[in-house]
Structure formats: structure tokens, C-alpha cells
ZAMARGU-4260 file (C-alpha; in steps of 0.2 Angstrom, whole numbers, plus 5000, padded with zeros to 4 digits):
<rodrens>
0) 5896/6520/5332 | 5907/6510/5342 | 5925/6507/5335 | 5936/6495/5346 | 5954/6494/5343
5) 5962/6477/5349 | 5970/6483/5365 | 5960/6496/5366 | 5951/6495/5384 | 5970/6495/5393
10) 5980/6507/5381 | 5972/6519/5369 | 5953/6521/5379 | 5950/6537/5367 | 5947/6526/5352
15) 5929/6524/5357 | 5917/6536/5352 | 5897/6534/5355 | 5893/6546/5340 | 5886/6558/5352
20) 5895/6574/5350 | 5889/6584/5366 | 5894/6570/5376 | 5909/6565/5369 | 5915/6584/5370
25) 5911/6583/5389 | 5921/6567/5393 | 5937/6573/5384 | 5946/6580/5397 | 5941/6564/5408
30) 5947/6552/5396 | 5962/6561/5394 | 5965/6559/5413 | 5961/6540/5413 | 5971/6535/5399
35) 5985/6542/5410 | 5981/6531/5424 | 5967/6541/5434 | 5956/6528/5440 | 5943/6542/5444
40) 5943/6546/5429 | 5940/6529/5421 | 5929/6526/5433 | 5918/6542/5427 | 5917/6539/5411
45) 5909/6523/5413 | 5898/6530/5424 | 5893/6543/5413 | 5892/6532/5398 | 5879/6521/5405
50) 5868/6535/5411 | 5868/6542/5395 | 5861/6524/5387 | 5879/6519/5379 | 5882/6501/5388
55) 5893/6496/5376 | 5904/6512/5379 | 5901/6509/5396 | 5906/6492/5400 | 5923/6496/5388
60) 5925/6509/5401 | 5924/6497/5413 | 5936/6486/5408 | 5949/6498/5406 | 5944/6504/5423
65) 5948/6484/5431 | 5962/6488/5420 | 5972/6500/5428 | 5964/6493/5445 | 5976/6476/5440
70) 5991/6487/5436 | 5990/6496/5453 | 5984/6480/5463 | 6001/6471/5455 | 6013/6484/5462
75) 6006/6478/5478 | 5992/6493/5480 | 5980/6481/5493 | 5967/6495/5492 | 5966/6491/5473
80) 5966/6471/5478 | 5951/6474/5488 | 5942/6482/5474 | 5944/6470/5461 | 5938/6457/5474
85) 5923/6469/5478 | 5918/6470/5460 | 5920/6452/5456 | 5912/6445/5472 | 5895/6459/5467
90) 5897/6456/5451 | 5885/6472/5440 | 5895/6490/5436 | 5898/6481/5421 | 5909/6467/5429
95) 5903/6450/5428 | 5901/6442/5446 | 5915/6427/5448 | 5920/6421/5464 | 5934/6415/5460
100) 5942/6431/5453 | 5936/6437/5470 | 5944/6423/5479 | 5961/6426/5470 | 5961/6447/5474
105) 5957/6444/5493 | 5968/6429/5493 | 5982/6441/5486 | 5977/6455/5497 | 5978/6444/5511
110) 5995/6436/5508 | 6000/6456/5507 | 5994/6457/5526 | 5979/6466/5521 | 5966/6460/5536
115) 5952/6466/5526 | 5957/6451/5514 | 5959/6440/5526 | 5940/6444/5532 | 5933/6445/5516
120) 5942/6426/5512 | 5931/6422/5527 | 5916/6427/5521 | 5918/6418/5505 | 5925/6402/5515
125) 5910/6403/5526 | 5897/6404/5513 | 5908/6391/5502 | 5902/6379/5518 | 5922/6378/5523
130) 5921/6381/5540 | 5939/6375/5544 | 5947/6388/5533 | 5934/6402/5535 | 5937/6401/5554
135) 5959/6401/5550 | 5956/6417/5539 | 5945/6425/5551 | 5956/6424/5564 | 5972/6429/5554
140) 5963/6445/5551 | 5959/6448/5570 | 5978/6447/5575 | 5980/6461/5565 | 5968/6470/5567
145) 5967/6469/5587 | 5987/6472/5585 | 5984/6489/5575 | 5971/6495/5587 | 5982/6494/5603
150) 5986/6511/5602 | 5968/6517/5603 | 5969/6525/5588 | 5969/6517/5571 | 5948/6518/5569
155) 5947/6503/5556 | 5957/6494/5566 | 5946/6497/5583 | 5929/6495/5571 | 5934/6478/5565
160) 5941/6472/5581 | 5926/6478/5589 | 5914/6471/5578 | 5922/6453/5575 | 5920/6453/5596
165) 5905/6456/5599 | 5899/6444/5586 | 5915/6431/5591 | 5922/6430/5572 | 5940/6424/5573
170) 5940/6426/5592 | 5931/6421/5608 | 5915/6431/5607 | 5915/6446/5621 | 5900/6456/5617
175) 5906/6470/5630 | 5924/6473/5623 | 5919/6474/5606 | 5905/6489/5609 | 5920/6496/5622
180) 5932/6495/5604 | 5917/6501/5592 | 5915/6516/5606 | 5935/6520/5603 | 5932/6519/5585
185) 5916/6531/5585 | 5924/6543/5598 | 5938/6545/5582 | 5924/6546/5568 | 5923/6531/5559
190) 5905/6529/5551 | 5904/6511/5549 | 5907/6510/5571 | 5893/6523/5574 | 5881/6513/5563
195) 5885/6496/5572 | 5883/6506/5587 | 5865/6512/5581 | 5862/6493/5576 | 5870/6486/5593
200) 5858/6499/5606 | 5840/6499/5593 | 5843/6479/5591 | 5849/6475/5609 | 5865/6466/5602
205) 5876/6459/5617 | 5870/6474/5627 | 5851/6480/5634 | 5841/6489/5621 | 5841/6506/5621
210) 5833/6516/5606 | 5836/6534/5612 | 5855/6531/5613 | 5853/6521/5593 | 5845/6537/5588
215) 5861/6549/5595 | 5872/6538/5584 | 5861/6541/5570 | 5860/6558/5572 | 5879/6558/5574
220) 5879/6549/5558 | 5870/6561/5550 | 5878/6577/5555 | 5895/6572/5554 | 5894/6560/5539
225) 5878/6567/5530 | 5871/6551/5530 | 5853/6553/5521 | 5846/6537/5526 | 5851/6540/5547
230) 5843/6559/5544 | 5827/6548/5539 | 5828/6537/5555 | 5832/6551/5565 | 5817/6563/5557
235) 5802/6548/5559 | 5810/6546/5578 | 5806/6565/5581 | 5791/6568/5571 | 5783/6552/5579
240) 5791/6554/5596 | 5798/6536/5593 | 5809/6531/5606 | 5812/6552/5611 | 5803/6565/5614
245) 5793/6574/5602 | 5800/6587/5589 | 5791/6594/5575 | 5804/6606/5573 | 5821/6593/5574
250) 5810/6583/5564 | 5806/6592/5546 | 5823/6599/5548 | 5830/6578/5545 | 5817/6575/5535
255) 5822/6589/5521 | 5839/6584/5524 | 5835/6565/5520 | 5822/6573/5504 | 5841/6581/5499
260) 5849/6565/5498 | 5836/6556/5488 | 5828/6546/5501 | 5813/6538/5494 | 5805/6534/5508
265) 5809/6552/5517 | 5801/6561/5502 | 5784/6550/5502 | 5784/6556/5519 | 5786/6574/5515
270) 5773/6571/5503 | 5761/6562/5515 | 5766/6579/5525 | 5761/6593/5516 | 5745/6584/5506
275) 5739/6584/5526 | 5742/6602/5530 | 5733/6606/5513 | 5747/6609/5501 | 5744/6598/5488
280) 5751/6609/5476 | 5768/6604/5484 | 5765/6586/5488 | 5761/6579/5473 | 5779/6582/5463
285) 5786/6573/5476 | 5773/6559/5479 | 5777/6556/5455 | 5796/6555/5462 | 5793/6544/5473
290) 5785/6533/5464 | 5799/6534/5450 | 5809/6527/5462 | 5799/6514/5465 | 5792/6517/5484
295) 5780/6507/5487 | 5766/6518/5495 | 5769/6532/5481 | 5767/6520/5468 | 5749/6514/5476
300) 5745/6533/5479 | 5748/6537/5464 | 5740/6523/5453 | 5725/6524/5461 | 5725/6542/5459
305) 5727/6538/5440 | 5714/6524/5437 | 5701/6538/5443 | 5708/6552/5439 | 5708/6562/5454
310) 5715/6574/5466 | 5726/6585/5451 | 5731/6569/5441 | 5725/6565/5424 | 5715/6549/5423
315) 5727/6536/5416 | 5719/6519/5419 | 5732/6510/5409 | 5747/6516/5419 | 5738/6517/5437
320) 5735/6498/5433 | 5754/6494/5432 | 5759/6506/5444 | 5747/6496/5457 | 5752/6480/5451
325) 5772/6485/5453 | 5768/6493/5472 | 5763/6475/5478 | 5757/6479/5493 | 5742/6474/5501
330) 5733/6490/5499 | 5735/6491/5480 | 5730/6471/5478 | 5714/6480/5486 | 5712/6495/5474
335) 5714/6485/5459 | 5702/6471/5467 | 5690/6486/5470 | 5691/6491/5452 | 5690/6475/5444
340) 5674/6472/5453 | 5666/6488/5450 | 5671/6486/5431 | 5662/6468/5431 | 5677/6458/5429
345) 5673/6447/5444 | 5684/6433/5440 | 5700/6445/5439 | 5693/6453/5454 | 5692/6438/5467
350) 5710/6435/5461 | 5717/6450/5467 | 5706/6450/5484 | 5716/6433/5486 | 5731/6439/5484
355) 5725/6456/5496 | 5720/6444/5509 | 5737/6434/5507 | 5747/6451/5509 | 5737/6454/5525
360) 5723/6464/5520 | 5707/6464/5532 | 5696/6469/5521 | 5699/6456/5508 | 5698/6441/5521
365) 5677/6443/5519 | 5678/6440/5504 | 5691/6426/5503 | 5681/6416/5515 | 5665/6416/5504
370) 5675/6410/5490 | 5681/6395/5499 | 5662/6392/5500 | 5657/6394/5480 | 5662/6379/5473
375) 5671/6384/5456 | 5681/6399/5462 | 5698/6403/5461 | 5702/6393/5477 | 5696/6377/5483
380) 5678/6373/5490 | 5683/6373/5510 | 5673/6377/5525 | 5687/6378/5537 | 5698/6388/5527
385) 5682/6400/5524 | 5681/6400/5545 | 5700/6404/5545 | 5701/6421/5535 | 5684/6426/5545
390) 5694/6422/5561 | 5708/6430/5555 | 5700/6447/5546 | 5688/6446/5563 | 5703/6448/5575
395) 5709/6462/5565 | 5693/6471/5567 | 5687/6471/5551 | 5666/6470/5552 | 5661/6460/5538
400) 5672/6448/5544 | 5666/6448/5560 | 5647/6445/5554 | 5652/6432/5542 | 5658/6421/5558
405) 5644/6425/5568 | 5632/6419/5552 | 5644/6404/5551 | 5643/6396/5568 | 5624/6401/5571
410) 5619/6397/5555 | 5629/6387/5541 | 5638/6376/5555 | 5620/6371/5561 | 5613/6367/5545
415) 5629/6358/5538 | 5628/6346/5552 | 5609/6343/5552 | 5613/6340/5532 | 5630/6326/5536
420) 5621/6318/5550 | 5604/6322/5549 | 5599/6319/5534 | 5606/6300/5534 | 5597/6299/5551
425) 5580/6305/5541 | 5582/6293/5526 | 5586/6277/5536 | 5569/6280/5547 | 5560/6285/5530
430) 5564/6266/5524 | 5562/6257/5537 | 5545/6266/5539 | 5542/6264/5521 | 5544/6244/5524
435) 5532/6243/5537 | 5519/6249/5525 | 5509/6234/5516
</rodrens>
């Protein structure tokens, strides 16, 4: 039950009760804490709320959340500013997405000196197709930042006047000085400057490309700030020996640390890891997390395990159909194209080796260039399209592919020319022979 007193959401938040005593229970002391202004705790509840399925509770929360964000942005808090913008300009968390509210708390933020504002006022600009002002804001927000980073100490400062230089926002573009600032930044342990670092060497940005010193950032990232996603990068480079040398050992010790922090990618990789040295056992509680989280490659592991029932998992023909059909990859447009065909549902069958060949799949291509030869499929009666997906499946090695174009030039091409150009050639003589007769 939801009971909502008007005023509510910005006064007296404990007035709303879900009806569910263990949680209620739990989130007293929280919104006790909130409705005294703690804007963790507001925050929290909401949080906690929508997890536990309550979105009314939840978005109430939120409110009263932006609530107290308002009370502490108007005695001139920019940090709460910049939050309100944030959440309007994103909109979801249970605040609806309006740009003009986010244009109002940058704006504010901004006119508070705030640089951060002032950026975020040229990113809205920009994408508003106002160049004029984007480009005023942009610069406004470089004078105070490259100000506050003379020193050589203020981090943020040295990030954002390094990063707007070596992408020349609000100031003459200097690709050098910016990664010399971002460097600064780093060297005093701003994570946002070691991850542009990492993107400046691994993508070559206004300096030469230079992966094995991206990957230090990224391991720097990940030591000093736990960052999961940079442990994953760092854990593929030295289990792969992308870019460094080879270490198993440096390796699984960044992969497990990325499988901590819920990495999907980094536990279908420690799946795919121990289902190869034989510990299935192991591999395949991660592979079902995985694809609960929705990693493509799990979810196409695992629904084909389930439409056959194989390999420890309980035949679920059913849910291994979705779980294909959500991976959309090339691989499980193949499966289920494999499956419909062995089931004698051709028809559905040629439309998923279609859409296999469209997502890149060799081994579809065959059969895509014969349907482009059967008049009445699912795609259009077309010689040269056929010959394109055999060219195409051919250079990718696949062998059907490759004996489809041989038959093709040595034996359709011949006979479909003798047929549009022989056979008028044939019928013409046969007349004018037939009229010579008496």
C-alpha cells in the first residue's frame, strides 16, 4: 500500500510504506537520516526500493532525493547543481530526462563559476547545433580551468585542461600540452586522466600509438582505483600477450579481480577458461551468470546447450530458443538456422541463415546464394547477388562457398548465357529454315 501525503516527497518521506514489513524495518534508520537532509540516505532508499520491485516507493524516493539536491544547489552548493543537471540531461533513476531543466542547473552552476557547468552548457549547445554559444561556454570553462591548474596541482583542473587541449575545445588545439597536463593530472591520481591517457596511447590520439604504455594506465587504473572493467583489459592483454608479453599468471590474477567486480565479459572468459582445462563443473555457474547479464556469447553458449540438452544442462528447447534469438550474434542466427532446418521447418530456417549471413556468418553465405537462385524464397530471384555471398563466404574460406562459385562460373554461367543468347540464335535459324521447307 502506498499512502502519499501532499508534501510528502519534500517534508515527511516516512509516510510511505510498501507494506513489506522486513523491508520497511530495514530502511528505518535510512529514512530517518534522509528526512534530516542526508542525501545518501535518500538516495538509498530509492535504490533499495526499486530493487525490491516498489517503483512507486522508488520514484517518491527519488523525488524527495532531487528534493533536498534543490535545497542544497539553492544555497549555492554547485556540486548539487551539477547533479540535478546530470539527472535531467540522462533522464532514468526515476527522473524524467528534460533538457531544459538540465540547461537551467548547468546554466546556474555555471553563473556560480562552476567550469564543469560551463562544459556541460557546451555540450548541450553543441548538440542543440549552436555553435556560437557552445564554442563562448566552452572557452569560459577553459579560463578557469587552465587558471586552477597553474600550480600543477589541482588534478581536475589539469584533467579538464588537458583533455579540452588535446581535442582543441575552448582553445586552440595542442595535442602535446594536453597529454603533458593529463600526465600532471595522473601523476596526482585522477582516474578520469589515466583512462584518457589509456585511450590517447591504445588509440594514437595526438600522439604515436603505443598499446604497452595504454595497458600500464590500465593497470594503474586498476590497482589504484579497482577499476573492474581496466583489470579485464589488462587480464585479455596478458593472457593473450596483446600488445605485452605473455603472463598466464598476471593474467588470471586481472581476470578474477574483473569476475569480482561483475564484469560480464571477464566471467564468460573465466568460464570459457576452466570448461577448457576440463572443469566444467566450475564453468558453467559462471557461463548462467553471464548470460543473466545478458553477454552475448554466454547467452548463445548457453541456449544452444539448452535446445539439445547437453553438456550438464537440462534440455529447455523453449528457453534455448529466446536465449539465441536475444544473443543476436552471427553464431546463434546459425544454431537456430541449424535447428530449424533439422526440425523440417525450412521456411523459418532460410530466414535465420539470412539473417546469419547478414551478421557475417561464412557458413550461412552457401546457403544464402542458393536462395537467391530458387525463385520464391525469402529473398529475391538474383544471379549476381547469389555470386556475391559465394565471393564473399569463399574469401573467408568457407568450402561450400568456394564450390558453389566454381559450379557457378563453370557450369550455370555457361549455360545461362547459351540459354539468353543462344537459344534466340537457335530459334531464329529454326524459322528461317522452317520457311525454306515447301
Amino acid at each position: 500500500m502506498l499512502l502519499i501525503v501532499p508534501g510528502a516527497a519534500a517534508d515527511n518521506a516516512t509516510d510511505l510504506d510498501s507494506g513489506d514489513e522486513p523491508l520497511e524495518q530495514h530502511l528505518v534508520p535510512l529514512k530517518t537520516l534522509a528526512n534530516k537532509g542526508d542525501l545518501h540516505a535518500a538516495q538509498q532508499v530509492y535504490m533499495r526500493y526499486g530493487v525490491a520491485g516498489y517503483p512507486e516507493q522508488a520514484r517518491a524516493w527519488a523525488e524527495r532525493y532531487n528534493e533536498l539536491l534543490k535545497q542544497k544547489a539553492s544555497g549555492g552548493d554547485t556540486g548539487a547543481m551539477l547533479q540535478l543537471g546530470a539527472r535531467y540531461l540522462r533522464g532514468g533513476d526515476y527522473t524524467p530526462k528534460d533538457i531544459a531543466k538540465a540547461t537551467e542547473w548547468f546554466s546556474r552552476a555555471g553563473e556560480a563559476g562552476d567550469p564543469t557547468g560551463l562544459y556541460m552548457l557546451g555540450e548541450l549547445f553543441s548538440n542543440a547545433g549552436n555553435a556560437a554559444q557552445a564554442q563562448q561556454s566552452y572557452k569560459r570553462a577553459y579560463d578557469i580551468y587552465a587558471e586552477r591548474a597553474k600550480g600543477g596541482e589541482d588534478a581536475q583542473a589539469l584533467y579538464w585542461t588537458g583533455l579540452m587541449e588535446q581535442n582543441g575545445i575552448g582553445t586552440e588545439k595542442s595535442p602535446e600540452q594536453g597529454i603533458f597536463h593529463l600526465q600532471q593530472a595522473s601523476q596526482l591520481g585522477s582516474a578520469w586522466a589515466q583512462a584518457q591517457l589509456f585511450k590517447t596511447y591504445y588509440n594514437g590520439i595526438g600522439a604515436p600509438r603505443d598499446p604497452a604504455k595504454a595497458i600500464s594506465y590500465a593497470r594503474k587504473l586498476a590497482d589504484e582505483h579497482k577499476d573492474a572493467l581496466m583489470a579485464y583489459v589488462v587480464a585479455c592483454a596478458y593472457l593473450y600477450g596483446r600488445d605485452v608479453s605473455q603472463d598466464l599468471s598476471t593474467g588470471e590474477e586481472y581476470l578474477n579481480r574483473a569476475v569480482a567486480g561483475n564484469i560480464p565479459d571477464a566471467i564468460y572468459l573465466k568460464s570459457d577458461r576452466l570448461e577448457q582445462a576440463g572443469k566444467k563443473d566450475e564453468a558453467l555457474p559462471l557461463l548462467r551468470q553471464a548470460a543473466s547479464m545478458k553477454q552475448k556469447e554466454a547467452m548463445e553458449r548457453l541456449g544452444t546447450r539448452m535446445l539439445r540438452g547437453e553438456l550438464g544442462v537440462a534440455k529447455d528447447v523453449e528457453r534455448g530458443l529466446f536465449m539465441l534469438e536475444k544473443a543476436s550474434t552471427a553464431q546463434a542466427a546459425m544454431q537456430l538456422a541449424r535447428y530449424y532446418k533439422e526440425i523440417d521447418e525450412q521456411d523459418i530456417a532460410d530466414s535465420w541463415y539470412v539473417t546469419a549471413s547478414d551478421r557475417g556468418m561464412p557458413q550461412a553465405m552457401a546457403r544464402r546464394g542458393l536462395l537467391h537462385l530458387i525463385p520464391g524464397s525469402c529473398v529475391t530471384w538474383d544471379p549476381t547477388r547469389c555470386y556475391q555471398w559465394w565471393r564473399v563466404g569463399a574469401d573467408h574460406g568457407d568450402p561450400t562457398c568456394k564450390l558453389y562459385l566454381r559450379l557457378f562460373l563453370y557450369v550455370f554461367t555457361p549455360l545461362l548465357l547459351i540459354l539468353v543468347f543462344g537459344l534466340p540464335v537457335y530459334t531464329g535459324l529454326r524459322a528461317q529454315r522452317d520457311k525454306k521447307l515447301p
